[in-house]
N, C-alpha and C positions, 0 to 999 in steps of 0.2 A: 336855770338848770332844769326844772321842770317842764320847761318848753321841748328842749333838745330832747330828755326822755318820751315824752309824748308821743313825739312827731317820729324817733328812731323806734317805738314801739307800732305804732301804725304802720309806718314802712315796712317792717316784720313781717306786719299782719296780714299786708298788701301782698309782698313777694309771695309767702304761704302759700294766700291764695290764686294768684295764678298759676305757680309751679302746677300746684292740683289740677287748677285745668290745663295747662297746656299740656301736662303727664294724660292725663285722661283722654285728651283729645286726640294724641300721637299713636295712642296704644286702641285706638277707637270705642274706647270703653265712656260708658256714660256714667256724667257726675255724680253723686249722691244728692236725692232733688228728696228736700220737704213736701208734702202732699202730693198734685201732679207732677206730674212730669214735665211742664212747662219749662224747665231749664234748657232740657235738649233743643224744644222748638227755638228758644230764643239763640243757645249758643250755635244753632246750625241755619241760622235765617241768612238770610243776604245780606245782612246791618252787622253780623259778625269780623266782618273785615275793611278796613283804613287803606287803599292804596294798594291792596292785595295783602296785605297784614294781617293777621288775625288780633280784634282787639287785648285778646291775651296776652300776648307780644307785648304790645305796646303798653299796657296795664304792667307789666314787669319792669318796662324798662322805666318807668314813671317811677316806681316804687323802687327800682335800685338805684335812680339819680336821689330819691329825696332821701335813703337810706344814707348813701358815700356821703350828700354834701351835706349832711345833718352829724355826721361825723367827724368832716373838717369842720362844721361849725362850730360845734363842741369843742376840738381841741384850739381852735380860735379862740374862744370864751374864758377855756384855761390857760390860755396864754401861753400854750404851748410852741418853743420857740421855731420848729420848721414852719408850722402852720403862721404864725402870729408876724413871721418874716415878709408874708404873700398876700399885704393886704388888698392891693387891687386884685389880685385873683379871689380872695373871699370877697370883694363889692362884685367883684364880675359875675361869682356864681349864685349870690343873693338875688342879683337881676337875674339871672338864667334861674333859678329855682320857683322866685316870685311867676315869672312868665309861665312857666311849664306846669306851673300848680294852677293857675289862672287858665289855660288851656285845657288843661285835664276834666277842670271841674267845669268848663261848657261841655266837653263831650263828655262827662257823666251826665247832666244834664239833659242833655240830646239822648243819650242812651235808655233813662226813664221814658224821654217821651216815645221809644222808639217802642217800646216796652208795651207803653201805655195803650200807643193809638194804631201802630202800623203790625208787631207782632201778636198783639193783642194777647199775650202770654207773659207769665213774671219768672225772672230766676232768680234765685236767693242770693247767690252768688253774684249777680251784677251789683243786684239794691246792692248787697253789703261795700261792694266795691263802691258805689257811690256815697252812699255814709259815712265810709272812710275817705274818701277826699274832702266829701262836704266838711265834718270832722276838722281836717286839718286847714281847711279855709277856714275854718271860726277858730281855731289854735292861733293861726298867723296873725289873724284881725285882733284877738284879743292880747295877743303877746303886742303886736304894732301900739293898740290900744294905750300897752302898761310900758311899754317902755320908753 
């Protein structure tokens, strides 16, 4: 049960945070950045966008899959009878959540180094966005671990 709170409290934390940026971005208003200003360069570089995406975007819609399917996981758990009826749609969406948690946390990854060596500027709000996924890969590996 502690797992499910966990991982639906990070997802929270995750949407939160993007809404703010992509609210701030729309309205062309700049983040609220710790020290420098570094935030803006990095949220306004050319590493900002996926496919013509803004990584925002995509950081939300990450965080509202793991939110819903952390949801039906839970009421799977409880044995909740709509849910608990659909069991290969919850194996389905285990592999779909495992993969797209797996994906996510190489392009946070990628996004440190983008950070690191190519923007050469830090946002607070990225790191935090990748602690929060890193985060829920050491949740998943240690729940996989114990259970």
């Amino acid at each position: 049960m502690t797992y499910f709170i966990f991982m639906i409290v990070l997802a929270l934390f995750g949407v939160g945070e993007t809404v703010y940026l992509i609210s701030k971005r729309r309205k062309n208003q700049k983040p609220v950045c710790l020290g420098k200003d570094d935030c803006n360069l990095v949220l306004n570089s050319k590493y900002n966008k996926i496919f013509g995406v803004h990584n925002d975007v995509l950081g939300l819609v990450f965080y509202a899959f793991v939110f819903i399917s952390h949801l039906i996981f839970l009421a799977d758990f409880l044995a909740i009878d709509f849910v608990h009826q659909a069991d290969d749609f919850v194996r389905i969406l285990l592999l779909a959540f495992i993969f797209v948690l797996f994906v996510s946390f190489i392009m946070s990854l990628r996004f440190v180094f983008l950070m690191a060596f190519k923007v050469k500027a830090w946002c607070q709000w990225c790191v935090g966005s990748a602690v929060t996924v890193g985060l829920m890969v050491l949740i998943v590996l240690f729940y996989l671990g114990t259970a």
